[in-house]
FIMIVEX-330928 format. One line per field, with one value per residue (C-alpha): residue in three letters; x, z, y. Coordinates in steps of 0.1 Angstrom, whole numbers, plus 5000, padded with zeros to 4 digits. Layout:
resn = c(ALA ...)
u = c(X ...)
w = c(Z ...)
v = c(Y ...)
//
This chain:
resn = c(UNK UNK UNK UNK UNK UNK UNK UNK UNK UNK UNK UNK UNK UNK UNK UNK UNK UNK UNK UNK UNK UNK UNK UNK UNK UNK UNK UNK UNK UNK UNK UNK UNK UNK UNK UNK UNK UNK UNK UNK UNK UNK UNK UNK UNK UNK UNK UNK UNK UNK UNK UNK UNK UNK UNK UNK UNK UNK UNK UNK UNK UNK UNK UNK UNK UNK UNK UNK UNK UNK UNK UNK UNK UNK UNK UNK UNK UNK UNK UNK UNK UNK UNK UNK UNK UNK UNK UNK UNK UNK UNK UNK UNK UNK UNK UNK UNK UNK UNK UNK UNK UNK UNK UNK UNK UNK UNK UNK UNK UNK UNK UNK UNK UNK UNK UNK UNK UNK UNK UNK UNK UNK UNK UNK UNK UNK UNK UNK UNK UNK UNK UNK UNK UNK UNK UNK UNK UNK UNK UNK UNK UNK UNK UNK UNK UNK UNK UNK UNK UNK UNK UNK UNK UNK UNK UNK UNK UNK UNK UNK UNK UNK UNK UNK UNK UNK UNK UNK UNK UNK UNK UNK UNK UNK UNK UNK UNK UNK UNK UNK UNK UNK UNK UNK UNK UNK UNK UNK UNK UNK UNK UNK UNK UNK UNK UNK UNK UNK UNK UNK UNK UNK UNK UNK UNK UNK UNK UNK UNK UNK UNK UNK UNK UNK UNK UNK UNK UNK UNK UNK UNK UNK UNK UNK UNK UNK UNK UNK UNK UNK UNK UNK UNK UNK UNK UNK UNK UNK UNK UNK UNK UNK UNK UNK UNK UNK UNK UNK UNK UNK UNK UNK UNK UNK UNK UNK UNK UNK UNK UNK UNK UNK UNK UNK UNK UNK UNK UNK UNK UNK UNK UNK UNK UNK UNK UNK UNK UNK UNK UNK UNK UNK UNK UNK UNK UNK UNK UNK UNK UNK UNK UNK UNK UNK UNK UNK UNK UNK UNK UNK UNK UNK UNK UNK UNK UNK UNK UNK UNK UNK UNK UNK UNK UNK UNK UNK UNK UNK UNK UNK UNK UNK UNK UNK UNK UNK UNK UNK UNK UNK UNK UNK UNK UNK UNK UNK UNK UNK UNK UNK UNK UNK UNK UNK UNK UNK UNK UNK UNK UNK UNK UNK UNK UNK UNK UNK UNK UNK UNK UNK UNK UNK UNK UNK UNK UNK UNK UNK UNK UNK UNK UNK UNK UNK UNK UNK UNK UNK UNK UNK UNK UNK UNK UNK UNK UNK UNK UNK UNK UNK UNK UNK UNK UNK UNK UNK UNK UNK UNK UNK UNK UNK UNK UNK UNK UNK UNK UNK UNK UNK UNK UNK UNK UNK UNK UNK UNK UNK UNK UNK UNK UNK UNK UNK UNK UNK UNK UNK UNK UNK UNK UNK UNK UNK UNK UNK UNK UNK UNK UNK UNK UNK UNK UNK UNK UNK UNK UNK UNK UNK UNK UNK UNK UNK UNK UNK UNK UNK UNK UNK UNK UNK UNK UNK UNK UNK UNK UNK UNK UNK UNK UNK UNK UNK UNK UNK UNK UNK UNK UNK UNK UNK UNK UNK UNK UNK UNK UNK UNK UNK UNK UNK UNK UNK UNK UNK UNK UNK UNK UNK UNK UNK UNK UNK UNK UNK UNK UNK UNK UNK UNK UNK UNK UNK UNK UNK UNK UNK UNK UNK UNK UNK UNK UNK UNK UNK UNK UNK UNK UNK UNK UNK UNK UNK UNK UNK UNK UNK UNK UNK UNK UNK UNK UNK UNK UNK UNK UNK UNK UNK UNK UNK UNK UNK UNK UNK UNK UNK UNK UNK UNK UNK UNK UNK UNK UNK UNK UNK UNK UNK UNK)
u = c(5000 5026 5048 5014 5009 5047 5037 5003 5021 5053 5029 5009 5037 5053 5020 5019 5056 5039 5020 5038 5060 5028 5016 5048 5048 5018 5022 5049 5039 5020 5052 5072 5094 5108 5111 5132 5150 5158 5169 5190 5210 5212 5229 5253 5261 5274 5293 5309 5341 5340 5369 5340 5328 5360 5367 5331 5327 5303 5308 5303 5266 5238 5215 5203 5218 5251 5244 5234 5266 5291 5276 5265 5243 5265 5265 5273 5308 5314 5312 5335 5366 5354 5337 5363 5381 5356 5359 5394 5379 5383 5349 5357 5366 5325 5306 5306 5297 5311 5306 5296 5271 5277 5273 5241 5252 5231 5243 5255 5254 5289 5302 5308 5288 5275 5286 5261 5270 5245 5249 5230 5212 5204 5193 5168 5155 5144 5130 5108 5096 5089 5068 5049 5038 5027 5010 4992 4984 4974 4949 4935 4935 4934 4925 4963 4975 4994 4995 5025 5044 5060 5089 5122 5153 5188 5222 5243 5276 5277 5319 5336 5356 5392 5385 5358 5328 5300 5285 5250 5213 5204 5170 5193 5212 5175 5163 5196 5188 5153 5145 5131 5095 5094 5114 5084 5059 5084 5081 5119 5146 5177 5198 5175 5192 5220 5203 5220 5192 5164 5143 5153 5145 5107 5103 5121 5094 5063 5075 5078 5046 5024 5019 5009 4977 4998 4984 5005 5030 5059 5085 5095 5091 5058 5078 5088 5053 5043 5070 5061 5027 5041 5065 5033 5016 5048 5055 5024 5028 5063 5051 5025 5046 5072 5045 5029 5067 5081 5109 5126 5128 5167 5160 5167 5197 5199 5234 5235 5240 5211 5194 5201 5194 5157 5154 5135 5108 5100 5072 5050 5014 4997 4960 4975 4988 4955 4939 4961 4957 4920 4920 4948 4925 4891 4911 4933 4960 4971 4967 4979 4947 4928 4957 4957 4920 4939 4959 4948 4970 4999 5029 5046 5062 5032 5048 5068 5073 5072 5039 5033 5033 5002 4980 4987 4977 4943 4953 4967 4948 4918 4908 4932 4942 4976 4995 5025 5061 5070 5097 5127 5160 5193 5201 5170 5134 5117 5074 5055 5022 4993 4966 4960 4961 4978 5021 5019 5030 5042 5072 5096 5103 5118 5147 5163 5161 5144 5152 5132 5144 5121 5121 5124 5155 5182 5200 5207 5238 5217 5184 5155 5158 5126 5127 5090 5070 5077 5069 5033 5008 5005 5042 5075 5107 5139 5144 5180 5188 5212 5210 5221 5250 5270 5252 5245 5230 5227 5207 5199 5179 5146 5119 5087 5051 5037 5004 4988 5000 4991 4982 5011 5039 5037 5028 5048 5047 5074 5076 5111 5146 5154 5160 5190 5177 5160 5144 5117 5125 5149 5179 5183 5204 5222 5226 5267 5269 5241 5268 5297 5286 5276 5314 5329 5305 5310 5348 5346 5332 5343 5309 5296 5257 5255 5223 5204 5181 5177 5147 5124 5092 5066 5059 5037 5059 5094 5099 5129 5151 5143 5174 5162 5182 5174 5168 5194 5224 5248 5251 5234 5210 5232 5257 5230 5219 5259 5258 5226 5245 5278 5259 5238 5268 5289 5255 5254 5290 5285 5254 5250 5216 5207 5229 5208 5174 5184 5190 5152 5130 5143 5142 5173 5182 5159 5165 5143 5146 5127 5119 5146 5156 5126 5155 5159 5123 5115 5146 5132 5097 5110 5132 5102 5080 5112 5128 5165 5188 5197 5236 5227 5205 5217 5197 5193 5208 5181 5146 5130 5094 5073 5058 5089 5080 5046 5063 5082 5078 5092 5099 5113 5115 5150 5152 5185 5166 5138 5133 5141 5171 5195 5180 5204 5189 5220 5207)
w = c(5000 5011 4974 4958 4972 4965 4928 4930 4943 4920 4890 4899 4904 4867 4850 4866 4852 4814 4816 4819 4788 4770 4774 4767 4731 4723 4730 4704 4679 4675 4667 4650 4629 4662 4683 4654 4652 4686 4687 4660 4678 4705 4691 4672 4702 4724 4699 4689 4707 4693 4667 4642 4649 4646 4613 4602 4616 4637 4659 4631 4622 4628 4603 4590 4559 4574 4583 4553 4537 4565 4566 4534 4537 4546 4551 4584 4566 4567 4606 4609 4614 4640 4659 4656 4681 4702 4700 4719 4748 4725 4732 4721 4682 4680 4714 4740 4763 4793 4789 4764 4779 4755 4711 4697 4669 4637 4603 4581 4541 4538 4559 4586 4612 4623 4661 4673 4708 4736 4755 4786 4757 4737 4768 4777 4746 4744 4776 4771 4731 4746 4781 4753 4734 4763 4774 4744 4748 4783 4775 4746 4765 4807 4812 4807 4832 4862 4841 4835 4800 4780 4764 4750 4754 4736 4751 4756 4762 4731 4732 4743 4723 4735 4757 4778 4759 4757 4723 4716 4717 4739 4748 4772 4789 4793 4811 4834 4847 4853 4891 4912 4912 4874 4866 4886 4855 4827 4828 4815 4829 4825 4830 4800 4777 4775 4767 4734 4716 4702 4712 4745 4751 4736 4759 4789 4781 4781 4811 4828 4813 4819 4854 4849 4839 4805 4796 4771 4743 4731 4702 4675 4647 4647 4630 4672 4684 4656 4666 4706 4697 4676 4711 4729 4713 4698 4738 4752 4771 4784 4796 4813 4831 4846 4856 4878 4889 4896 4870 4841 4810 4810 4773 4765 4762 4793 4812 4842 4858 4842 4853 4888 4885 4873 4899 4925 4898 4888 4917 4918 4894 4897 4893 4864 4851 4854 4837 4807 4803 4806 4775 4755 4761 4752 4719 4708 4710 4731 4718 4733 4730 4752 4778 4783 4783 4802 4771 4759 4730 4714 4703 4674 4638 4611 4584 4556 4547 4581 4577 4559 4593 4609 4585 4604 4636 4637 4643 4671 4687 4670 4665 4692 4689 4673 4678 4658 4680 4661 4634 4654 4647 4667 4659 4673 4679 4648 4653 4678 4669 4690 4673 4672 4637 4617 4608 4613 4643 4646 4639 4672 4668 4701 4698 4665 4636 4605 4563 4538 4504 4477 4468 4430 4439 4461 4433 4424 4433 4443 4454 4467 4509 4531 4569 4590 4577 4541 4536 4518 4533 4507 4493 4498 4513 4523 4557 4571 4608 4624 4668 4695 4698 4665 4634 4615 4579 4579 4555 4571 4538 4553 4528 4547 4538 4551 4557 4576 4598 4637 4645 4627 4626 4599 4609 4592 4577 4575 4533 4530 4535 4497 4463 4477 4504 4515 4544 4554 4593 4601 4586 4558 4536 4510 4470 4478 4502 4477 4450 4472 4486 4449 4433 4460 4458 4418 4425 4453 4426 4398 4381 4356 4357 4328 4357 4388 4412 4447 4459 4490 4491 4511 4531 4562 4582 4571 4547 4525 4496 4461 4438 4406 4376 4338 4323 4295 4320 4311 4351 4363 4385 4412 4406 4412 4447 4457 4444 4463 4496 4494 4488 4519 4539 4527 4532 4569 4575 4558 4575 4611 4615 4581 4603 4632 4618 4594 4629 4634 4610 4581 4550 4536 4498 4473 4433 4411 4374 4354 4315 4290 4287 4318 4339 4302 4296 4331 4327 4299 4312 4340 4319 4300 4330 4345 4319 4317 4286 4287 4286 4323 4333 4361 4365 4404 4420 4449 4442 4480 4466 4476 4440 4424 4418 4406 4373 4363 4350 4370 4357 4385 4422 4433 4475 4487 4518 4537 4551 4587 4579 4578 4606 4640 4673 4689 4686)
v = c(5000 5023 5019 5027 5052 5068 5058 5080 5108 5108 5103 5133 5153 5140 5149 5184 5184 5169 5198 5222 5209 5204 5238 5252 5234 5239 5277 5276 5263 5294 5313 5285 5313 5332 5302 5287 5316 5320 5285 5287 5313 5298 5265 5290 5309 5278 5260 5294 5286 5249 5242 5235 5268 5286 5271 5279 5317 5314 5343 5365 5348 5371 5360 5332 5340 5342 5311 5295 5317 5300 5268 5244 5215 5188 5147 5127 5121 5160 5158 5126 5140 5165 5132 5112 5140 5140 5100 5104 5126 5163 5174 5210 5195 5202 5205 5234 5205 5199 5158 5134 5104 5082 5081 5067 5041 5041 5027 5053 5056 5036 5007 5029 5035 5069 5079 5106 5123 5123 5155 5168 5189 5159 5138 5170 5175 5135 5136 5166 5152 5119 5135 5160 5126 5109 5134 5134 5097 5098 5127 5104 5077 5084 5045 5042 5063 5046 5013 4987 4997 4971 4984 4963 4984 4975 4980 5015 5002 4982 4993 5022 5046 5049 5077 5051 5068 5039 5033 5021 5027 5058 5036 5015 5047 5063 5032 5032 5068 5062 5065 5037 5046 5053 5020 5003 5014 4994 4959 4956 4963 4983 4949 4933 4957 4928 4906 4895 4871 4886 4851 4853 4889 4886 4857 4876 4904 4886 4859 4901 4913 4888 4892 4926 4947 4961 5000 5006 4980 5005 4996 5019 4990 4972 4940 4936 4936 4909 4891 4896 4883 4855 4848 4845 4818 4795 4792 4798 4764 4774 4806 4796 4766 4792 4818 4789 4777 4808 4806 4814 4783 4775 4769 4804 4822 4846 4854 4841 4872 4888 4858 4868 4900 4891 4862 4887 4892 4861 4851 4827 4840 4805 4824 4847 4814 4790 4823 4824 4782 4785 4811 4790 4763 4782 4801 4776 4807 4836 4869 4900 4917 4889 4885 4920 4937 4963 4975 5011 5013 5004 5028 5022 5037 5039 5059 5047 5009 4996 5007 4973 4959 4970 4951 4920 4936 4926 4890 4902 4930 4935 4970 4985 5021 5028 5056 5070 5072 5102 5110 5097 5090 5083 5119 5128 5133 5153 5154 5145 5131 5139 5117 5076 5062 5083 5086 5126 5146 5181 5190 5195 5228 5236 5208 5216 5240 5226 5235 5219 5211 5204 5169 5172 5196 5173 5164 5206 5224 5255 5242 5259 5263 5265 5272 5262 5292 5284 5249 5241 5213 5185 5191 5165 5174 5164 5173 5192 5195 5219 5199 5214 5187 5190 5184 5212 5220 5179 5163 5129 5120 5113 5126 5141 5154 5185 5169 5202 5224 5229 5262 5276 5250 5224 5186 5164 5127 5103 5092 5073 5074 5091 5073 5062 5040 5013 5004 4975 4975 5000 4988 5018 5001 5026 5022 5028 4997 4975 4986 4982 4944 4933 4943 4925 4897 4894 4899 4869 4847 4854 4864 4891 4902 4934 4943 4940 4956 4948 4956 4954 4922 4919 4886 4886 4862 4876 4901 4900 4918 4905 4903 4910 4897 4895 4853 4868 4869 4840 4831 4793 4795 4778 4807 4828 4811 4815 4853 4862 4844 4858 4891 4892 4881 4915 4937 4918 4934 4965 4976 4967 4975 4952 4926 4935 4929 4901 4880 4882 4901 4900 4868 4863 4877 4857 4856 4867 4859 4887 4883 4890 4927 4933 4958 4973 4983 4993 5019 5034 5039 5052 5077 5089 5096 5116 5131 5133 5119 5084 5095 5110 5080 5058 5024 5020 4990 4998 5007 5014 5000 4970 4975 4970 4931 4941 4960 4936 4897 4875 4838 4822 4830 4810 4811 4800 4784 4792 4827 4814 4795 4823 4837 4833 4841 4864 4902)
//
């Protein structure tokens, strides 16, 4: 009684604390040009004393012109050398920071992987988008409030640089720092961040969540709730064995010492457990949505290809509200959506300052720059960041829509990652590592293909890259099989994130014969509906579209085994 009613009085206290963020937002959005402005300057004016801002001038920028003038847009590899510094303890290379937590990995547009500093700044601005969203949710939905959240968290101290910075997922370092009475509210915790098998960490997560009356299910890829759900009925029996017992199933791969660490949580729920057996029995399943009548919602990406996902959610939850996490990156949080089933949110225009470039434009050396009071609702954009914590002018290659605006700053939509990327769960795999990983697959083998597209498929239980290839290429079919392995094997170590999700979401690369000269004609329509002179014209080696394999004839789907047989269990 007495820890309830510390929960109670901590959680009013955090949602007088959400309100006060809320209202602060919300009050300005309704001057999205000054607050931008202000913030801009602000950014400028710290990092002033910064190498970076030495060799760019910005003690002389007034304006944003001066700004624009000092600074042009710029890539992640523009900022490397001034990280890499800051990598070795030299925080002044690019921060006016005192202390770097730790870098939030992400893959980046070559084999290497982008290292993005987490500052106190960057740690305040994260807390305050993600207290402004639920805010939003527990106004939608109060039934939620002071309910159990289940939320998988991945590990922060993935390495340290040489200077002892950790380096991993900022999710893992946020549920480290949380205090004791908010850890109470997450069913996970901090310590299950080690947890190195994606298989053992679903099961870890519902063997913790079942006991509890879930409010909310949180994951920023809805391919982890399928497979959650997936988790709960392949080892319903299991489950329901150690919530009676009191234990954890040795047959998953836990440390011992994490083991330990969970030991005090794993009581005895032999009325929870004769519960869950007596609707396995009545359904012939479990499904989230009957083991939890408690759940409100769940919380999830909606836009873009993941969006693919939520079709199978029905089997799972029925009609269950669905609400969007937000534009979010490990460079930051961009829109915060404040409405159930729908990918737009507003654009989080008190963390960083937002350009907009035309999407028809990217490719032009003098292209057409939009701040917040310029874009136009309905239009596509490629969306530049200047961060309080060294990125600035930096085109992370997300393409948005302005679907609307809220009272006067724009809402935005998450489309895709560019023309040059691909994405089906997160991994964002480039066009330079595709070409990259093919070369020295061809080179490995000693094979010529004249053309190829990789390209994203659909499949409800795994979803998978098709590599597309013409019947006319003089390579066998079992050449093919070896070139579509030894492929995915040098995208697995080019991109860690596609070797990430590969272990557990994602099919591995299937060949797909199209007719004679298929690649051919599909170049040229595409040529005549963009324009262009074939001299110019590049044919892509990645096409980011599920309807890629609808354009084309295929002959002959070749798998190289099935979908789950590449898969491995470590995370």
């Amino acid at each position: 009684m007495f820890r309830w009613l510390v929960r109670k009085i901590l959680a009013h206290f955090a949602k007088r604390q959400a309100r006060r963020w809320a209202q602060a937002f919300d009050q300005a959005t309704h001057a999205p040009r000054e607050v931008q402005a202000a913030l801009l300057q602000r950014i400028i004016t710290r990092a002033s004393q910064t190498q970076f801002g030495r060799e760019h001038h910005f003690s002389q920028i007034r304006t944003l012109a001066d700004f624009r003038r000092h600074l042009p847009i710029r890539r992640y590899e523009d900022f490397e050398p001034y990280i890499e510094q800051v990598k070795r303890g030299r925080l002044d290379a690019l921060l006016g920071d005192d202390r770097v937590h730790m870098f939030a990995l992400t893959s980046g547009t070559t084999a290497s992987r982008k290292f993005i500093p987490v500052t106190d700044q960057y740690l305040a601005d994260y807390r305050r988008g993600w207290t402004v969203w639920g805010w939003h949710v527990y106004q939608a939905h109060p039934h939620a409030l002071m309910r159990p959240i289940l939320q998988l968290v991945s590990d922060w101290e993935e390495f340290h640089t040489e200077a002892g910075i950790p380096c991993g997922s900022v999710s893992g370092l946020t549920a480290q720092m949380q205090g004791r009475a908010i850890r109470w509210f997450y069913c996970m915790p901090a310590c299950t961040a080690k947890i190195r098998d994606i298989q053992a960490k679903y099961y870890v997560a519902l063997r913790l969540s079942l006991p509890r009356p879930l409010g909310l299910i949180i994951s920023a890829n809805p391919s982890t709730i399928i497979n959650l759900a997936r988790t709960l009925d392949r080892y319903k029996e299991q489950l329901i064995r150690d919530l009676y017992d009191g234990t954890l199933w040795s047959g998953v791969d836990v440390p011992a010492e994490i083991r330990a660490a969970l030991r005090r949580r794993l009581r005895r729920a032999r009325r929870r457990a004769r519960e869950l057996e007596h609707i396995a029995q009545r359904t012939g399943t479990l499904r989230p949505v009957d083991v939890w009548p408690s759940l409100a919602m769940i919380g999830n990406w909606t836009g873009g290809s993941v969006g693919a996902y939520l079709r199978l959610y029905p089997r799972y939850f029925d009609n269950l509200p669905v609400r969007d996490l937000g534009l979010l990156a490990s460079e930051g949080r961009f829109s915060i959506p404040i409405e159930d089933n729908t990918s737009s949110g507003v654009l989080d225009i008190t963390s960083h300052f937002f350009e907009f470039i035309p999407v028809d434009e990217i490719e032009s050396r003098q292209p057409t720059v939009l701040t917040v009071d310029e874009v136009q609702e309905g239009r596509d954009y490629f969306l530049i960041l200047t961060t309080a914590y060294g990125l600035y002018r930096y085109n992370i290659f997300d393409v948005v829509r302005v679907t609307g605006f809220y009272h006067r700053t724009p809402m935005i939509a998450f489309l895709n990652k560019g023309s040059h990327f691909a994405s089906i769960t997160g991994e964002k795999l480039s066009a330079f590592q595709v070409s990259e990983a093919m070369r020295q697959a061809l080179g490995e083998l000693d094979l010529a293909l004249s053309n190829y597209t990789l390209a994203p498929c659909w499949d409800d239980d795994r979803p998978y890259y098709g590599l597309f290839v013409e019947k006319s290429e003089p390579v066998s079919e079992a050449d093919l099989l070896r070139l579509a392995d030894v492929l995915d094997r040098r995208l697995r170590q080019a991109n860690s994130e596609y070797e990430e999700k590969r272990k557990s979401r994602l099919g591995s690369i299937r060949v797909l014969v199209v007719a004679a000269n298929a690649l051919h004609d599909w170049d040229r329509q595409r040529l005549r509906r963009t324009g262009g002179t074939p001299e110019q014209y590049k044919h892509p080696v990645l096409v980011p579209d599920f309807s890629f394999r609808e354009q084309l004839p295929v002959v002959k789907e070749l798998a190289t085994a099935s979908p789950a047989t590449h898969a491995t269990h470590a995370e």
